[in-house]
N, C-alpha and C positions, 0 to 999 in steps of 0.2 A: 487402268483398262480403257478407262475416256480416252488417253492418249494413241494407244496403240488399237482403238480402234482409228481413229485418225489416220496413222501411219497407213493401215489397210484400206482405209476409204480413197488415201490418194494414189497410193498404187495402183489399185483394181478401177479409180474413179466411179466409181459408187455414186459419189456428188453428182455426175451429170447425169446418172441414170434412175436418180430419186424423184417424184413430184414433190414429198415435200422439201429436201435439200433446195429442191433449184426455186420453189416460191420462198424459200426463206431467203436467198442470192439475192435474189431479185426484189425482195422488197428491202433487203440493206441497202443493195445500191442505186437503188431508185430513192431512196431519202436520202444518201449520201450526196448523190448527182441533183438532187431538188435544191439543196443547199448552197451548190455552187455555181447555180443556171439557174434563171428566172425562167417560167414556162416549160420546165422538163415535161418529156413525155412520156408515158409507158413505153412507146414504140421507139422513144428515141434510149431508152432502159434495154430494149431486147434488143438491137442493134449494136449496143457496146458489150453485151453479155456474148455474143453471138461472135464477136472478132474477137473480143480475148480469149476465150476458146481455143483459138489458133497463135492467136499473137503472143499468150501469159500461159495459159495452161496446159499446150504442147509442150513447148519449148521446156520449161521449166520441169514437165513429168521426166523427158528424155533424156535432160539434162542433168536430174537428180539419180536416175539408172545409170547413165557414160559414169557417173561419178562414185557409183558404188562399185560398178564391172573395174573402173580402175583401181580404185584401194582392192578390192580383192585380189585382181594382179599383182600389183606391187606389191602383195604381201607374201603372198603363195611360190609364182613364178620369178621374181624380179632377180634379174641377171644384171650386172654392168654393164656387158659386153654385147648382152639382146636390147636395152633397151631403146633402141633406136628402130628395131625388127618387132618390136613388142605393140611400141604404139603404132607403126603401120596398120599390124594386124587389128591391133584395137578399132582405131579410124577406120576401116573398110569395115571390121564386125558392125559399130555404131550406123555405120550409113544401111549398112542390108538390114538391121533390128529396125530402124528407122521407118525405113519403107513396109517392112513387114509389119510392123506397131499400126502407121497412117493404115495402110491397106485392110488390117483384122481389129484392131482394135479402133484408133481413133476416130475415121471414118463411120463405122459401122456408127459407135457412140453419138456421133455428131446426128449425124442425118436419121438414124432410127428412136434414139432416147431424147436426147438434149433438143434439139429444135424442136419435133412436138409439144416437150414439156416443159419447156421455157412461152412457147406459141399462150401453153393452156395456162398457163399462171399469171403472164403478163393481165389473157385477157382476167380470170378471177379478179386480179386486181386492180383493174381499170374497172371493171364491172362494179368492184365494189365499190371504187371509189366517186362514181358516176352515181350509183345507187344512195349514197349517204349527201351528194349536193342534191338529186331528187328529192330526199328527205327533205333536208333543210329547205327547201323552195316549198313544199306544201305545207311545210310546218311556219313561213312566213307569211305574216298578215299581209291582206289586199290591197289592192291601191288606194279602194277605196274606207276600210280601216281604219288605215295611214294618214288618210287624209282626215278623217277624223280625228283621230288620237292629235295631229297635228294642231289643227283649228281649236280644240278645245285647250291643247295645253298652250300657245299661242294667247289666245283671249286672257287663260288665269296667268298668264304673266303679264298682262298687259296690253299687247300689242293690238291694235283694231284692224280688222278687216272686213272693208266695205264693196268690196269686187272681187270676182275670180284672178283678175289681176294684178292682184297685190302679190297671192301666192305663185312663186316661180316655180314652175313645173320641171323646168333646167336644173333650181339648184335640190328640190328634193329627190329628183331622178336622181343626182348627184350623192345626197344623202341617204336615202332608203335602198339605191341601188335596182330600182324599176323603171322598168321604160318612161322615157317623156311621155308619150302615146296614152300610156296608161295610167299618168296624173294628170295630163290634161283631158280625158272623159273624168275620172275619178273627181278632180275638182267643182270642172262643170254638173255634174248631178249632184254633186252635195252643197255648191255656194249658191248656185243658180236652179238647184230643181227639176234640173233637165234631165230627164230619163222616161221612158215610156215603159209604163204599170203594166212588166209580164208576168207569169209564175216566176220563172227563172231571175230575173229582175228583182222580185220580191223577195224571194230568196235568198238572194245574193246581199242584197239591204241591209234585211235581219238579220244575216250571219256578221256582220260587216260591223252594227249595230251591238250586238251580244257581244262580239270580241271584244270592241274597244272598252266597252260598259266592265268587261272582264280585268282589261288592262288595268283600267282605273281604280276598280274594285281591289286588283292586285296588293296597288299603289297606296290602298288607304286613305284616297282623294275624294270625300264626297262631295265638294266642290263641283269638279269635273264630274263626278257621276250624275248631280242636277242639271248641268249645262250641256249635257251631253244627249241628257232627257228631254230637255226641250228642242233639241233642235232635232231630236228623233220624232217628236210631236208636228215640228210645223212640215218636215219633212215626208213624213210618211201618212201624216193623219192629214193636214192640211193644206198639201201637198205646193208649198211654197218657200222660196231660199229664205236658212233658217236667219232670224233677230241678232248678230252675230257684229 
């Protein structure tokens, strides 16, 4: 039955006038084309969807019917002596079915089903997939966090830092994948102190404070969880770059 609904899906093309046929097209071949293009694009997905249309799944429907009309001829009518007058008439039938097909069927399909609903799917899934890196960017820690969680795992491995300088705001941009911009305020308020005592400020602190105290706690590191505590002390209580 799966099959032969098949068979009538490509006939009557069913597929182009489905929303969900054509979001499920559309997201094979948009992870197919991700695969073999770096930076694909949804809209560069509706574009090849949109020409093969014309280029692959005309051609191919019309050319699957020329191909049935002829075995049925040849099987019904086939003369020796006609068949030279048999495919004239065939070829002139195919080109007026042709145009009659483009004119009531293809066209209508194109521009009333399939473009809109290739339009509405593309965007669902650029929407969604915009929606899930929104996600992950709130669900990743702060610059300034980060820069905590840094400095303190940094110190229990050993390493000293005695300036803002030491830490390169190029290579953890590099590494955390945040702005330079926003490691180098994030570093300047946590090595050097520098930040002026808003609500929002204070806020931003604390949150910034509890994650990483979370991370560590994660981690099972109560090491880092004391060192982490003091410099939440000289920082925020005594409000001077932490003993570090």
């Amino acid at each position: 039955m799966k099959n032969l609904k098949s068979v009538i899906d490509f006939f009557t093309l069913s597929d182009f006038s489905s929303l969900r046929s054509i979001e499920g097209l559309a997201e094979r071949h948009h992870e197919k084309w991700s695969k073999n293009y770096s930076k694909w694009s949804y809209e560069s997905t509706r574009q090849k969807l949109l020409s093969a249309y014309w280029t692959r799944v005309v051609p191919v429907h019309i050319f699957t019917l020329f191909c049935i009309v002829l075995t049925a001829c040849f099987f019904f009518v086939f003369r020796q002596e006609k068949i030279t007058e048999l495919l004239a008439i065939i070829s002139i039938a195919t080109v007026i079915v042709y145009f009659s097909l483009w004119l009531w069927v293809y066209k209508p399909i194109y521009m009333n089903e399939f473009v809109p609903l290739l339009s509405n799917a593309i965007e669902t899934l650029s929407g969604a997939y915009l929606k899930e890196l929104d996600d992950v960017k709130k669900a990743q820690y702060s610059a300034i966090t980060i820069v905590l969680i840094h400095i303190v795992t940094n110190k229990l491995a050993g390493f000293q830092v005695q300036e803002g300088s030491k830490i390169s705001k190029d290579e953890m941009a590099k590494l955390y994948g945040i702005s330079e911009r926003s490691f180098h305020d994030a570093l300047n308020t946590v090595l050097n102190a520098d930040w002026k005592p808003t609500k929002r400020m204070d806020t931003e602190m604390a949150d910034a404070f509890k994650k990483a105290g979370q991370y560590f706690y994660a981690t099972g590191n109560m090491k880092a969880v004391t060192l982490l505590s003091d410099i939440q002390t000289d920082l925020l209580i005594s409000k001077k770059p932490p003993a570090i």
